[in-house]
N, C-alpha and C positions, 0 to 999 in steps of 0.2 A: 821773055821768061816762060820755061814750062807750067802748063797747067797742071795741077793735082789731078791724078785720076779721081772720078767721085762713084759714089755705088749708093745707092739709096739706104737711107736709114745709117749712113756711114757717122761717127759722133768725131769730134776731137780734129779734125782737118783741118791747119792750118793754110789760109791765104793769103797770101803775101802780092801787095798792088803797091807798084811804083806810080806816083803821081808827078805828069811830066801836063806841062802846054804842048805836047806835040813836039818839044825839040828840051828845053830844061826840064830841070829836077824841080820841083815846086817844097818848098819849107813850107811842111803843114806843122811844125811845133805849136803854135797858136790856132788851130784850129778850135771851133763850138761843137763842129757837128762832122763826124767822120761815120758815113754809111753806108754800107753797102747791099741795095735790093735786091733779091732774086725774084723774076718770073721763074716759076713753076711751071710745067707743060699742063697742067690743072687751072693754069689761069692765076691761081695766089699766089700773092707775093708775101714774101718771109724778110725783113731788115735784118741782117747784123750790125752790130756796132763794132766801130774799128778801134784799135789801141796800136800804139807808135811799134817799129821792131826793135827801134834802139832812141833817137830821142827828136823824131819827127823832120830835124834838118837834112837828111837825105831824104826826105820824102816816100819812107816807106813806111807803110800801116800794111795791118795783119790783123784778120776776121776769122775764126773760132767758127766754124759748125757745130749745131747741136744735130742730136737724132731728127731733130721733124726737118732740118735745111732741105733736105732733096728726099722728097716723098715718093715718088714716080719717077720712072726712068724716062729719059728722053732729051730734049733740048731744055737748056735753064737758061733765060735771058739775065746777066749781070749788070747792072750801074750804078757806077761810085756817086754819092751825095757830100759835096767837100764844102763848110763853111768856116770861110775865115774874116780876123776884122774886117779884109776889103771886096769882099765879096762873096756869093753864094754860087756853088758851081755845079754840074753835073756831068761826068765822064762817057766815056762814050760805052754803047752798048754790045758785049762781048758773050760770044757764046758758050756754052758749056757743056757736052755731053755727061747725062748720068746713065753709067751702066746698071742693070737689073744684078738682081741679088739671086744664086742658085738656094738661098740657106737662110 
């Protein structure tokens, strides 16, 4: 899947993460806890909360930036936080460039 371009201060970016084991599509419909952390090249980390794109059994959730998501341009480290009945999991870690703003 392509990544969004991202630009610091950017609002309203939608994320779209497919949640696989490495080979299936994982049914997160039942999930507790759908989240997604960002490192920030500042060191803090910002959580989104995820909400399904359609009704969780193809295993895709979609995470909503606000203005403060990507404060600084540079590398943003990403990892998903997936909790369901049968267990608590955590996605591997994905890089992200944020371009600088001229404006």
């Amino acid at each position: 899947m392509t990544k969004a371009i991202a630009h610091v201060g950017d609002t309203g970016t939608v994320l779209i993460k497919v949640i696989t084991d490495g080979t299936n599509i994982i049914d997160i419909s039942e999930q507790t806890t759908l989240n997604l952390h960002i490192k920030r090249p500042d060191g803090t980390v910002v959580v989104l909360t995820g909400s399904f794109v359609d009704n969780g059994v193809d295993g895709e959730a979609k995470f909503t930036t606000i203005s403060s998501t990507w404060n600084g341009d540079g590398n943003n480290l990403e990892q998903l936080n997936l909790v369901l009945p049968t267990g608590d999991w955590v996605g591997v870690v994905e890089k992200r460039i944020v371009n600088a703003r001229i404006f």
